[in-house]
VOBA-43804 format. One record per residue (C-alpha): residue number from 1; x, y, z. Coordinates in nm, 2 decimals, always signed. Layout:
BEGIN
resi_x_y_z
NUM_X_Y_Z
...
This chain:
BEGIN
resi_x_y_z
1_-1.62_-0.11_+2.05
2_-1.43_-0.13_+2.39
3_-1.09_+0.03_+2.41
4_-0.85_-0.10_+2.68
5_-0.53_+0.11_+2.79
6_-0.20_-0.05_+2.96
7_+0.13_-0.07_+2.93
8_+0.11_-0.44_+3.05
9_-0.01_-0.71_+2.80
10_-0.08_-0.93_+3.10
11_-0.37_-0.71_+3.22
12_-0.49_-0.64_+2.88
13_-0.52_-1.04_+2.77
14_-0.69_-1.11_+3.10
15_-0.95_-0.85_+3.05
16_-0.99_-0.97_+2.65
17_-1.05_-1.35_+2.81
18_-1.31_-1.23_+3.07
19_-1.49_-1.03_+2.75
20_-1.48_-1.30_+2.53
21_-1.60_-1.59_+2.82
22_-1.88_-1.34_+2.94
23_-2.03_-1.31_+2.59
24_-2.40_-1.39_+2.58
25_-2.47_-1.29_+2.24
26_-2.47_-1.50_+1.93
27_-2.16_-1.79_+1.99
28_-2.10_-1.83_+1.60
29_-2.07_-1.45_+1.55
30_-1.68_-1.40_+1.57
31_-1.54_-1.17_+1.82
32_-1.33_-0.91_+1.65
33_-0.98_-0.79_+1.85
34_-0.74_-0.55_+1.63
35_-0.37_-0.58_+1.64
36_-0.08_-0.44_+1.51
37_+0.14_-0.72_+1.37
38_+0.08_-1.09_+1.27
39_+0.35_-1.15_+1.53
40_+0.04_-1.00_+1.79
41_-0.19_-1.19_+1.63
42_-0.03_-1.52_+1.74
43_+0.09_-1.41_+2.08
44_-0.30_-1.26_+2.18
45_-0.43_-1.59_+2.00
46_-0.18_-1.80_+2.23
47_-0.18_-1.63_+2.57
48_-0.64_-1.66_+2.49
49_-0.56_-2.03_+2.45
50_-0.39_-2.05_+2.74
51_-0.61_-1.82_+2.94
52_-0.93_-1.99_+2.82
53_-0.81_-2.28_+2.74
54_-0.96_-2.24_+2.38
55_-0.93_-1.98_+2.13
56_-1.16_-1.97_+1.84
57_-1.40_-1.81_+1.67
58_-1.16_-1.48_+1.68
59_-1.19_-1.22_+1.36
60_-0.83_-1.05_+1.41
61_-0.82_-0.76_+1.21
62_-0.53_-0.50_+1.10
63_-0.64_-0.11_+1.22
64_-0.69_-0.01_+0.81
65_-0.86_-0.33_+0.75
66_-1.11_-0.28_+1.04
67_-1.13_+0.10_+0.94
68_-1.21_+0.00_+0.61
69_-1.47_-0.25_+0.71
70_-1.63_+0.00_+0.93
71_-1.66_+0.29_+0.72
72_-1.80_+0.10_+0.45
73_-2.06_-0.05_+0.70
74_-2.15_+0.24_+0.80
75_-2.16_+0.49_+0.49
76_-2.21_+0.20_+0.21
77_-2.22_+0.51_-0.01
78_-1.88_+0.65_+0.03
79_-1.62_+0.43_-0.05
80_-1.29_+0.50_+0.06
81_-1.02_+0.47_-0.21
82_-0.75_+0.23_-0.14
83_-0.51_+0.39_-0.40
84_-0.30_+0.48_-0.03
85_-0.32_+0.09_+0.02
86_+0.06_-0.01_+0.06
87_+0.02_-0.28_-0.25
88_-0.14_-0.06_-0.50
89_+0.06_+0.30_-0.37
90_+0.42_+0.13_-0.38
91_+0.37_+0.13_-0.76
92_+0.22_+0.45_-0.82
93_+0.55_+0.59_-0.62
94_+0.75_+0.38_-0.86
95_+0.62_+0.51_-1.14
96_+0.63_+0.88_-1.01
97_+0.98_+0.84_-0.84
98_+1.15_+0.86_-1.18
99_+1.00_+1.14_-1.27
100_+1.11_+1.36_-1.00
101_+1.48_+1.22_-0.97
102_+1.64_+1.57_-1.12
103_+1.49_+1.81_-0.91
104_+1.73_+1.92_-0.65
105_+1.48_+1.74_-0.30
106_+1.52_+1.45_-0.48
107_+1.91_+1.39_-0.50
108_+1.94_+1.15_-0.19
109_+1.71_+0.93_-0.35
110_+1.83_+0.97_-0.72
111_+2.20_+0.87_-0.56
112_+2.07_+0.55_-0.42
113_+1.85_+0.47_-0.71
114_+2.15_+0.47_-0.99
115_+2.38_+0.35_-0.74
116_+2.39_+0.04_-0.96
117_+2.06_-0.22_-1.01
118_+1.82_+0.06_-1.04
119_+1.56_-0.17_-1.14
120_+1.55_-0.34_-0.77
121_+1.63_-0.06_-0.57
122_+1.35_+0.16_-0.70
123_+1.10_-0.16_-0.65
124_+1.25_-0.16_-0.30
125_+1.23_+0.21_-0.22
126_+0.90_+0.26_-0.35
127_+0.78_-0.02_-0.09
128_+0.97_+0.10_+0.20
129_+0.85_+0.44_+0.12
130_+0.48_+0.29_+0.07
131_+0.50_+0.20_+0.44
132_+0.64_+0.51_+0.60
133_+0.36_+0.66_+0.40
134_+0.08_+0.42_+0.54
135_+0.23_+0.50_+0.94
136_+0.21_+0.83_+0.86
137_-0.18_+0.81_+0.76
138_-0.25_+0.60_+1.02
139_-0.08_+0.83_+1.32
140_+0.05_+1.15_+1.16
141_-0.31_+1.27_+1.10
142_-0.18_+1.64_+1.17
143_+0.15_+1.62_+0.94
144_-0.06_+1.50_+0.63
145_-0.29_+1.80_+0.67
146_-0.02_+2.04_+0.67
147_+0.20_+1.89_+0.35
148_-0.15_+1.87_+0.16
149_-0.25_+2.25_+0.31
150_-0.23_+2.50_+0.01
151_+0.00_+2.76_+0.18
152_+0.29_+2.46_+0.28
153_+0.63_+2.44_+0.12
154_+0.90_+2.26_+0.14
155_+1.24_+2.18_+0.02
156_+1.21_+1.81_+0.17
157_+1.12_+1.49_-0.09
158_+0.86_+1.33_+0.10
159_+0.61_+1.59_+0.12
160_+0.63_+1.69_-0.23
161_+0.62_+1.32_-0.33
162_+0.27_+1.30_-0.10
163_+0.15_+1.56_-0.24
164_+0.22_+1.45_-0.62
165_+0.03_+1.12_-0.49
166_-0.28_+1.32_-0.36
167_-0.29_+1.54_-0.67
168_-0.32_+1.26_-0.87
169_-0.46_+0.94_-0.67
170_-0.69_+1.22_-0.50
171_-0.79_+1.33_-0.10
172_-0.97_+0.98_+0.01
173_-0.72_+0.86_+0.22
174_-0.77_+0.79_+0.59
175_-0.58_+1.05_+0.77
């Protein structure tokens, strides 16, 4: 794996081309380049067309996907649960969110809720909430560890909510 640092996109396609062009391994084994967005995906993809004058034979890859793919690669025998995967944790939080709507953390979100079509809003909220929980695995390694540490408390909803998730999807999560 080759990490590249920049704050210019320009300098980071150009190296990506010249890795890619110098390859002298085997041609039908795809190269693999991680991005962020599917909007990244096209603009890399575009800017190595126009670079190389080709693109193919590219394996782009999301960081958990990639992560995943690795671990499991790696250590066949641990598997790392995807209950924290955005589609399957949105509806664990809806089915926990109702639950917790009368405790006193949770009155922010149990205003918005039965605001009127509760139905939609909790499916909404759960996925937004989903999300914000997937960055905060992905870069808020040290935050998880202290809401899931056994001395932490707090009178905020979205560490209690985390930690309802942990106690009951379990600790296998990526952060």
């Amino acid at each position: 794996m080759n990490l590249y640092f920049t704050n210019r996109l320009e300098y980071l396609i150009l190296e990506l081309a010249k890795k890619i062009s110098m390859k002298t391994s085997d041609p039908f084994k795809p190269d693999t380049v991680i991005v962020q967005s599917n909007g990244m995906k096209q603009w890399v993809s575009m800017r190595l067309a126009e670079v190389l004058e080709v693109s193919a034979n590219i394996d782009y890859r999301f960081p958990n996907e990639y992560l995943h793919s690795v671990i499991n690669e790696k250590y066949p025998d641990f598997k790392l649960e995807n209950h924290f995967d955005i589609e399957i944790l949105k509806f664990h939080i809806m089915k926990i969110l109702p639950e917790f709507l009368e405790k006193k953390e949770f009155e922010i979100i149990r205003n918005y809720i039965r605001s009127g079509n509760e139905e939609l809003k909790l499916f909404q909220l759960s996925e937004k909430i989903a999300h914000t929980f997937d960055q905060y695995l992905l870069y808020r390694g040290k935050m998880i560890e202290k809401w899931t540490g056994e001395e932490f408390k707090s009178d905020d909803w979205q560490p209690i909510l985390f930690r309802e998730l942990v106690r009951r999807l379990g600790e296998n999560h990526r952060s």
